[in-house]
C-alpha positions as CSV (number, residue, x, y, z in Angstrom):
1,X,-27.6,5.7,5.0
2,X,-29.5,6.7,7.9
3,X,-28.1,9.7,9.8
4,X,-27.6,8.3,13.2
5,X,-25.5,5.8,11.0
6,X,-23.3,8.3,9.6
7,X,-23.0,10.1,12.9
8,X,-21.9,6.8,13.9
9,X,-19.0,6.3,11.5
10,X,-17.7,9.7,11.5
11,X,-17.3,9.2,15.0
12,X,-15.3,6.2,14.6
13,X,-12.9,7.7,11.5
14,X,-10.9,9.2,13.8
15,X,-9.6,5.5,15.2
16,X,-8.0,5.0,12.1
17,X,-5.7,7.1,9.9
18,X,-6.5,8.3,6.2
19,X,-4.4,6.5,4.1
20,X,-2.3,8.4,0.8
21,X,-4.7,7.4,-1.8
22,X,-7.4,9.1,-0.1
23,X,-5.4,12.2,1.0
24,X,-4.3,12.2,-2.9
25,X,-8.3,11.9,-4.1
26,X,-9.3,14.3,-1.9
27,X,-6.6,16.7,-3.0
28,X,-8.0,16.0,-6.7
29,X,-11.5,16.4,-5.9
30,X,-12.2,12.6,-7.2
31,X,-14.8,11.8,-4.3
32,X,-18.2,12.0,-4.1
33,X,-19.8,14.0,-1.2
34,X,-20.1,11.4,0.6
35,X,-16.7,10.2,1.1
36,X,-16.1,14.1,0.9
37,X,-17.6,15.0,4.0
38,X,-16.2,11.5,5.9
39,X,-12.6,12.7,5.2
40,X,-13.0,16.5,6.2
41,X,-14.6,15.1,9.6
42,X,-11.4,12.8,9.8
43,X,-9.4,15.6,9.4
44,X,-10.5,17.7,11.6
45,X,-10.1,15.1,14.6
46,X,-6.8,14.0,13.8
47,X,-3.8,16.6,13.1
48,X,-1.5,13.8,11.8
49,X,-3.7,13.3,8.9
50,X,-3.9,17.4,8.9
51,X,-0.4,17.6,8.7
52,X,-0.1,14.9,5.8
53,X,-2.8,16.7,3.8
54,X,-0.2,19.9,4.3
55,X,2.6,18.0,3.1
56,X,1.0,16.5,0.0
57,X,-0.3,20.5,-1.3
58,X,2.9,21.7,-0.5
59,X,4.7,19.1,-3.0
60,X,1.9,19.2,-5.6
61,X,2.6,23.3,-5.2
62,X,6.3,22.8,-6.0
63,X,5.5,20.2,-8.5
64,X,3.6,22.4,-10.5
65,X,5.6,25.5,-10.2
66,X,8.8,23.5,-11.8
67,X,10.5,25.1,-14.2
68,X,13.0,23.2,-16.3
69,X,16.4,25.4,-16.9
70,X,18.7,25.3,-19.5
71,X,21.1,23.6,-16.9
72,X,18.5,20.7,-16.4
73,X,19.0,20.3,-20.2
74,X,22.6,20.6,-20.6
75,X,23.0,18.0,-17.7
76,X,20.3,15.3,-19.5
77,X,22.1,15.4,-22.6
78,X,25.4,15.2,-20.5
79,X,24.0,11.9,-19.1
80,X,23.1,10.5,-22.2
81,X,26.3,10.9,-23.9
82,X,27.5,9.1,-21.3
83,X,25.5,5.8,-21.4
84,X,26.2,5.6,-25.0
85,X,23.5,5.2,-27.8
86,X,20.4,3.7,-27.2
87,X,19.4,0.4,-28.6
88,X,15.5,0.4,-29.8
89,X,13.5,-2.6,-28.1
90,X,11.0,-4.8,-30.4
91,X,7.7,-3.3,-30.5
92,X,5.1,-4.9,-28.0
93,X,1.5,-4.6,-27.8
94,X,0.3,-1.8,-25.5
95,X,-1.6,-4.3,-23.4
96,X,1.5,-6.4,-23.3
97,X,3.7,-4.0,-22.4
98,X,1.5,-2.6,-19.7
99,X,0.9,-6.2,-18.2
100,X,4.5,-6.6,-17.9
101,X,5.1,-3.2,-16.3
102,X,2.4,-3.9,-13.7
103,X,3.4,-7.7,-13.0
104,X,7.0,-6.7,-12.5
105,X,6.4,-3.3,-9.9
106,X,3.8,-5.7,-7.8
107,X,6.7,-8.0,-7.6
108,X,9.0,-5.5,-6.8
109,X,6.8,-4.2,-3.8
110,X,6.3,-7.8,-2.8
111,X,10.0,-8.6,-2.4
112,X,10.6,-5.4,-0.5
113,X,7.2,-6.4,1.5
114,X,9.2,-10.0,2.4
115,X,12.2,-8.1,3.5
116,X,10.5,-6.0,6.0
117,X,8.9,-9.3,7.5
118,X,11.8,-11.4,8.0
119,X,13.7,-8.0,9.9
120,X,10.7,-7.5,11.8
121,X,10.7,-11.3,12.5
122,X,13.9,-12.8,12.3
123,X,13.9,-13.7,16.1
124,X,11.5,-16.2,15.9
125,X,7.6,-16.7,16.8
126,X,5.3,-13.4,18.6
127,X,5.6,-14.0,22.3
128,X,3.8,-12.7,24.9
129,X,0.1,-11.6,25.5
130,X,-1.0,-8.9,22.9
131,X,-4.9,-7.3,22.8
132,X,-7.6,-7.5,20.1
133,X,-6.4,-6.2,16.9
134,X,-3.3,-4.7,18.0
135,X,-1.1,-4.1,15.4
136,X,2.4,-6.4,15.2
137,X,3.9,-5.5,11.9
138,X,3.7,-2.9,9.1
139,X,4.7,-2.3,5.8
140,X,4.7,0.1,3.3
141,X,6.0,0.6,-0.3
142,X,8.3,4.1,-0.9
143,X,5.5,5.0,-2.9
144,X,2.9,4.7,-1.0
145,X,1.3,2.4,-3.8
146,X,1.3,-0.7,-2.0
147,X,0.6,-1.6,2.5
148,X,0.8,-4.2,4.4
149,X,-0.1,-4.6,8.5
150,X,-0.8,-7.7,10.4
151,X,-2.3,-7.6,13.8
152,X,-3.4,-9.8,16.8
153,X,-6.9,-11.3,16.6
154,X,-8.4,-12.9,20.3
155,X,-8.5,-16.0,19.2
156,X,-4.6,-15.7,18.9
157,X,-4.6,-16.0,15.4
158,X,-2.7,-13.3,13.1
159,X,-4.2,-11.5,10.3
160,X,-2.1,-10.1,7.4
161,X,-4.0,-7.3,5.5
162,X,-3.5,-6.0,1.8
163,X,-4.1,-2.9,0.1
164,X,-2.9,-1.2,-2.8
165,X,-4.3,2.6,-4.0
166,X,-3.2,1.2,-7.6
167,X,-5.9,-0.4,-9.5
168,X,-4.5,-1.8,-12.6
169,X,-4.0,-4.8,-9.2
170,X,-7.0,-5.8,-9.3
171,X,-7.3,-9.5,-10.0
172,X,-3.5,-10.1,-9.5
173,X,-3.4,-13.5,-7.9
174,X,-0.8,-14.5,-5.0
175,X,0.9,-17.5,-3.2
176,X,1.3,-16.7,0.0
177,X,3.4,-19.2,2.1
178,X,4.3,-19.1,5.7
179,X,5.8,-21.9,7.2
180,X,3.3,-25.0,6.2
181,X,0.4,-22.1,5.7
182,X,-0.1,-22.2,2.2
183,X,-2.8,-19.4,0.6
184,X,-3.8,-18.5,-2.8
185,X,-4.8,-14.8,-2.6
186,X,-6.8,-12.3,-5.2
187,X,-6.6,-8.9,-4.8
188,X,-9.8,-7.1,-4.8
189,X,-11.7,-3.8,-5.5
190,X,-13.0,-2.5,-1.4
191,X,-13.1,1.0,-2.4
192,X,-13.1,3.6,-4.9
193,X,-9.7,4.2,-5.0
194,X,-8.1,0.5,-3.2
195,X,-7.8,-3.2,-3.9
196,X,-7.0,-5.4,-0.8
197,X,-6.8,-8.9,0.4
198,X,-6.0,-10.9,3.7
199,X,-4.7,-14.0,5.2
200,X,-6.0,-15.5,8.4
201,X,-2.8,-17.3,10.2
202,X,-3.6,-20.0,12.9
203,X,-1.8,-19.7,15.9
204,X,-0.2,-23.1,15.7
205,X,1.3,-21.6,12.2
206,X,3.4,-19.1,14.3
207,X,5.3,-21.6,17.0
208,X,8.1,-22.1,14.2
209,X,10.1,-19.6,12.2
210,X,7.8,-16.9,11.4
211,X,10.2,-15.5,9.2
212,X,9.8,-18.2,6.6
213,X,7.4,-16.1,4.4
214,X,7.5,-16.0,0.6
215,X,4.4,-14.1,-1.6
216,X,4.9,-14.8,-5.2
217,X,2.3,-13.8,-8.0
218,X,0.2,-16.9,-9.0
């Protein structure tokens, strides 16, 4: 990459906020100097990203500073007297088991994703003039594993956008479905650390009820 190039971007990093997989990478030292030095420039600029990076040490700190008491015991055993014995599952394959796990959290993210939509959208279409790419919805799982945004394109269309820092995603297929807008979607590696897709919705998709959105994995 050329340096005026880079100059360029790092210029333009401070548009757009660092998102927790990167923060939680950088904390880890798992990037390479490159994406090193493109973050640090970030955070220097922006002092919500600062702050975040702040936040995040101060919990790994605790984290790893946890002790477990004897009172942390006594109350575990407590709770499992109380549920009764356990009953032993069949063995499964570890790939199996693992492709279950994985299939049911996405879905899991994906209904809380739906729920957010049809709050943010239960009074019918987007009215009203709205700019280039300004944002109209967003998302995001408790996590932090799994984001969603949609914003306002100029030709009036909307675009929905994707990502997920977890990627044991990648390749999970979706049916996305709003109104008569039917999508088959693939989640795919864009960065080191992210898988993403996105759906383009015509503006003539959006003059009914909006709200009717469902995402199911294909």
């Amino acid at each position: 990459m050329k340096t005026d190039d880079l100059e360029n971007e790092l210029r333009n990093l401070k548009l757009v906020h660092l998102t927790e997989g990167e923060l939680v990478a950088y904390c880890d030292q798992k990037l390479d100097p490159i994406r090193r030095a493109r973050i640090e420039a970030h955070l220097k600029q922006c002092f919500i990203c600062e702050r975040q990076l702040l936040l995040l040490r101060e919990e790994n700190a605790v984290l790893s500073q946890g002790v477990i008491t004897a009172e942390d015991v006594a109350l575990v055993e407590q709770l499992i007297e109380q549920t009764g014995p356990t009953q032993k599952l069949p063995a499964q394959p570890a790939e199996t088991a693992t492709e279950i796990t994985e299939r049911e959290r996405l879905g899991d993210y994906l209904r809380q994703l739906i729920a957010s939509w049809r709050i943010c959208f239960g009074q019918g279409a987007l009215r009203g003039e709205r700019d280039q790419g300004e944002e109209v919805w967003r998302w995001q799982s408790e996590d932090g594993k799994l984001q969603a945004y949609a914003t306002m394109e100029k030709n009036a269309d909307l675009t929905i956008h994707f990502s997920a820092n977890e990627m044991d995603f990648e390749g999970a297929r979706l049916h996305f479905r709003l109104g008569a807008l039917s999508e088959e979607l693939t989640l795919q590696q864009i960065s080191e650390i992210e898988v993403g897709a996105q759906v383009s919705v015509p503006w003539q998709y959006r003059q009914g009820n909006i709200a009717d959105i469902t995402i199911e994995i294909a």
